[in-house]
N, C-alpha and C positions, 0 to 999 in steps of 0.2 A: 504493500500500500504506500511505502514512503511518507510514513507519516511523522509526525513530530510533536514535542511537549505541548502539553496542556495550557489553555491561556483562560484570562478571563475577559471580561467585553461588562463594561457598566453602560447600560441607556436606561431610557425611561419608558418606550416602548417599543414593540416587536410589530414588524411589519412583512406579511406573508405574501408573496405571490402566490399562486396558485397551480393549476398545471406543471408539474414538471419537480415540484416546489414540495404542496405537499400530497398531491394524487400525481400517480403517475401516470398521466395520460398520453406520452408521445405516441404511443405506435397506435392508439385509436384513433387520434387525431389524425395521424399521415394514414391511415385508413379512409377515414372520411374525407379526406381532400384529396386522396386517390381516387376515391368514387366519385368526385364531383369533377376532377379532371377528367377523367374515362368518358363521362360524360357530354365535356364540353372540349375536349380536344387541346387541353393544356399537357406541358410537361410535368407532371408530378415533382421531379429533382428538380425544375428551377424552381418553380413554387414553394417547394423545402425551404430554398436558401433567404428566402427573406418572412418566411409566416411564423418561425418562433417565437414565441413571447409578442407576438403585431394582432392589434385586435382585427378580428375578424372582418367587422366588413373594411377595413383597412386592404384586406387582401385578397378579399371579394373585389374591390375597386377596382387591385391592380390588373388584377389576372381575370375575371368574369366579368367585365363590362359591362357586358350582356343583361347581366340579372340586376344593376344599378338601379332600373325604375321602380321595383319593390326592393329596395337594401333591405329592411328592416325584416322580410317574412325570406331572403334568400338568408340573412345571418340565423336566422329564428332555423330554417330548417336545415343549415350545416349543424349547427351546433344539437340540436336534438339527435341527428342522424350520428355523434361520437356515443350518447349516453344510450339510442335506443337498437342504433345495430351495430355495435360495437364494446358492450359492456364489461365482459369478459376480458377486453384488453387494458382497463384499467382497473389500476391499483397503488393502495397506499406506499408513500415513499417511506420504507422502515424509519421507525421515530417517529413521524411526524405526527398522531393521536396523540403520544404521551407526552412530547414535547407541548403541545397545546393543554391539553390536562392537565399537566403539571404547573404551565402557567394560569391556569384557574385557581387550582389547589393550592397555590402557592398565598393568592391574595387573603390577607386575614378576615377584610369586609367581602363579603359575598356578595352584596348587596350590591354593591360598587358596579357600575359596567368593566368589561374587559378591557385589560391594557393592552391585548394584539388584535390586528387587523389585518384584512386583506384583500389585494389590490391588483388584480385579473385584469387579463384584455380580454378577457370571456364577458360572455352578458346571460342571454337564456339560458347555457348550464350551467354555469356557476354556479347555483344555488342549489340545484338539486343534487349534488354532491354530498352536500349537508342532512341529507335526508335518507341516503341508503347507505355509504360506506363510513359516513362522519358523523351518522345521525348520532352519536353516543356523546360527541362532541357538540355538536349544534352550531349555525351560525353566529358570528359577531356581529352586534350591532353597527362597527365601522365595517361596512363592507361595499369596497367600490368595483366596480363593472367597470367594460370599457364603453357602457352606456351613459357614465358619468363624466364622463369627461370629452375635450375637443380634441384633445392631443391623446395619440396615444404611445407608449415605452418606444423610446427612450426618452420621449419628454417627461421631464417630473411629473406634470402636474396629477398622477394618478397617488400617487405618495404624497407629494404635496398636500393635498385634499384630506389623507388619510391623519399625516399627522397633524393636521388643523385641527380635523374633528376630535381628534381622542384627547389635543391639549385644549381645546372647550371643555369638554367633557370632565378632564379630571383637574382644572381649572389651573394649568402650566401655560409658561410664555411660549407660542410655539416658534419664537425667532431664537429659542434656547436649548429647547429638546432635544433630547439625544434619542436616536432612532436606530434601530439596527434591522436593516432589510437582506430575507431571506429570497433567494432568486437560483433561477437556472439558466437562464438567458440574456447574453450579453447585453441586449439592449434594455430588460429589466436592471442589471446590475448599473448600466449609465446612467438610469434614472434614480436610482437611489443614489447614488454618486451625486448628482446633480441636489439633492436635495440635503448633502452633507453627512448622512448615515455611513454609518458602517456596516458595509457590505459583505453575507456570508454566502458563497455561490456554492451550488450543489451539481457534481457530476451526471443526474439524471437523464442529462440531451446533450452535453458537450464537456471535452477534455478537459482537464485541471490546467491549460497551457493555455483554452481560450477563455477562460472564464476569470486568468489572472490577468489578461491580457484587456478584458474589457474595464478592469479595474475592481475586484474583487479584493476585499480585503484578506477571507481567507475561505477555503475552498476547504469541502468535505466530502465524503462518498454519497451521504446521507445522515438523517436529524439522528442516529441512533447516541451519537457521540456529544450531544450539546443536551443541558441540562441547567434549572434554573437552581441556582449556587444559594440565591439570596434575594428577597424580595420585601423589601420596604420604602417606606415615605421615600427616603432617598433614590430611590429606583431599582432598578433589575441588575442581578451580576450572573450572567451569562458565563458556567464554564464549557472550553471548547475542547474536548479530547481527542478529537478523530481528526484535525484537518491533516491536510497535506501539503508537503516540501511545494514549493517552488518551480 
């Protein structure tokens, strides 16, 4: 694995992609835009090289044209067509439940809304993720879509957005917060860059060589190795066991 010593990471919130992140969706998805290529006579492998982590009808635009005068029911029926003939190819990225549970479990007020959130260029499956393999975890109240936004990764503002809400909410400066965004995709990781987080990228879709390179702070296999140290007023301390060398 080429791994190396244990660190620790202090923010104040956890900020989750999604896909790639903490379901492991890639090879459903390149299933479902294979079907929609086959269909409409795209290349599958160019279309690979820019849809990771790029909200959907972003990539509808590029590549189907065609289906632009309904974007809205052509995004609605890619995105069903990964959860409803494709289910079987996704699954959880090991850790990623318990890492979320334990930041629950961790908080003393229950009551309190969640300190993690997460920030998809999904829109219509997003949520229902939450409902059959996460149900045991359940949505966060900060939860942004690529419907929420005008930009999508690698522009901030989908993080952006994220850590506004949660520093309203638990009533912190958010031109102060400290954020630590989990990602699989370089253009997710530029976007948490961009909004000054500390970046933890997962080898789910791409090598530990592109995901330092998009600027990653520190790169893992998967959540099994990341665990919450310490959790109070002062904020979260993140220990990180499992990254890997450079």
């Amino acid at each position: 694995m080429n791994s190396k010593g244990k660190v620790f990471v202090d923010v104040d919130f956890c900020l989750f992609d999604l896909d790639g992140t903490i379901i492991k969706t890639t090879e459903a998805v390149e299933k479902a835009w294979t079907k929609l290529c086959l269909e409409h006579g795209v290349d599958p492998d160019e279309l690979f090289k820019h849809s990771h982590g790029t909200r959907t009808q972003e990539v509808i635009q590029r590549f189907f044209p065609q289906l632009q005068d309904d974007l809205d029911r052509a995004v609605e029926q890619m995105e069903v067509s990964i959860g409803r003939d494709f289910p079987e190819s996704a699954s959880l990225i090991p850790g990623a439940a318990q890492l979320l549970q334990n930041l629950d479990n961790s908080q003393k007020d229950k009551s309190k809304e969640r300190i993690w959130a997460i920030v998809t260029s999904g829109a219509y499956l997003a949520r229902t993720w939450f409902e059959n393999i996460l149900k045991e975890v359940g949505p966060p109240s900060v939860f942004i879509t690529g419907f929420d936004v005008a930009k999508g990764k690698p522009d901030p503002e989908g993080y952006a957005l994220a850590s506004q809400r949660l520093s309203e909410i638990w009533g912190k400066d958010p031109k102060t917060v400290r954020n630590v965004v989990f990602e699989d995709a370089p253009v997710g990781i530029m976007a948490g860059k961009r909004i000054g987080a500390v970046v933890i990228g997962i080898t789910s879709s791409y090598n530990k060589e592109t995901l330092f390179k998009a600027g990653a702070d520190y790169v893992v296999p998967d959540l099994t190795g990341i665990r919450v140290a310490e959790l109070s007023d002062a904020g979260i301390k993140l220990e990180i066991t499992n990254r890997l060398s450079r």
